[in-house]
C-alpha positions in Angstrom: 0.0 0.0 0.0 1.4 3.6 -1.0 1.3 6.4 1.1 -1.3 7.7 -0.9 -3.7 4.8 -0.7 -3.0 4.8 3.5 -3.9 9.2 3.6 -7.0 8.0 1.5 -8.4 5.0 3.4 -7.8 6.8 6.4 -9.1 10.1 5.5 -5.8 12.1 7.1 -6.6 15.5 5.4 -9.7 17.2 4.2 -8.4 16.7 0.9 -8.8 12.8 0.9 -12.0 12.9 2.1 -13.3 15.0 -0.3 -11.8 13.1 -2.8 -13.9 10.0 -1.5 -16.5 11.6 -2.1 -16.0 11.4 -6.4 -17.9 14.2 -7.2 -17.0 15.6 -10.6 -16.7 18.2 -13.4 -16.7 19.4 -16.2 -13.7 21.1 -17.3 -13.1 21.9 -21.1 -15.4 18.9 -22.0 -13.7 16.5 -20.1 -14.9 15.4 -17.3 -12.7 15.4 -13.7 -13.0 14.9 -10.2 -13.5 18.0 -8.3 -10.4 17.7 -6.3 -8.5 16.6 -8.8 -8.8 19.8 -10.3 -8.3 21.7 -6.9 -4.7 19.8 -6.5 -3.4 20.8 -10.1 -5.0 24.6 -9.2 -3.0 24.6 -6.0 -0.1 23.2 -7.5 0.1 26.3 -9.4 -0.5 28.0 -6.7 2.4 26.9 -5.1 4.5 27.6 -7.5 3.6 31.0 -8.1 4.1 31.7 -3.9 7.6 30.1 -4.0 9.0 32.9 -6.5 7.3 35.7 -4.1 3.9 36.1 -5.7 0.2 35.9 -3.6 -1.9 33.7 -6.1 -5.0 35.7 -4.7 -5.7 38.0 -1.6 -7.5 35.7 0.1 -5.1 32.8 -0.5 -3.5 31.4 2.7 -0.3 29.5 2.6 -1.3 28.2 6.0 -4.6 26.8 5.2 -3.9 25.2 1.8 -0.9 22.6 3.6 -3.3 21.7 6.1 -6.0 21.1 3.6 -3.8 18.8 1.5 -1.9 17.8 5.3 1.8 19.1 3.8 4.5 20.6 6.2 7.4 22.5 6.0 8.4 25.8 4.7 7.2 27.2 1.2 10.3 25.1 -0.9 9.2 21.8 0.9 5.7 22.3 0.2 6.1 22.7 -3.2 8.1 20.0 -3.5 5.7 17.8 -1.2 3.0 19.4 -3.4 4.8 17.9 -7.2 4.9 15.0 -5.4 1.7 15.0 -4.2 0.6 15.4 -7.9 2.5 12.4 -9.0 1.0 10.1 -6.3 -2.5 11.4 -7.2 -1.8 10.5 -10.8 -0.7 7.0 -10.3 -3.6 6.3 -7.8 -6.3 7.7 -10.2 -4.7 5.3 -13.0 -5.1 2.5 -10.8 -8.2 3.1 -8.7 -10.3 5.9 -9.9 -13.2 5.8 -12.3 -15.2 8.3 -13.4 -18.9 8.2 -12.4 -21.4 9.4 -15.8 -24.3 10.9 -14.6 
């Protein structure tokens, strides 16, 4: 079992259990989960706060690590986040389908 699938069976961060929950959209005709989406957003994110730039006024560094349950400083985050990505990737190619409403 990856570390992935243990944060997801066990629900460690409000991210995995949202991502239970398979709700989905639709994003340029395609359909995705919702938190799929949310990661690769915040991802972004991320990367835009590591070279010194807010994303948004309202984003918080803070709240988006404990949200996805990442520690560390801004560097080790983002790197914690790609990697977070990568997991996410690999689990949906394994375990993930699509429900069609």
């Amino acid at each position: 079992m990856t570390d992935f699938e243990y944060k997801y069976l066990n629900g460690k961060a409000p991210f995995y259990r949202k991502l239970a929950e398979n709700k989905t959209v639709t994003y340029n005709n395609k359909t995705v989960f919702v938190e799929e989406f949310n990661l690769y957003v915040s991802k972004r994110d991320f990367g835009l706060y590591v070279i010194g730039l807010k994303p948004d006024a309202k984003w918080s560094f803070n709240a988006v690590k404990k949200y996805y349950g990442i520690k560390g400083d801004k560097d080790k985050a983002y790197a914690s986040m790609k990697q977070l990505v990568e997991d996410f990737k690999e689990f949906k190619n394994k375990h993930l389908i699509y429900e069609t409403r």
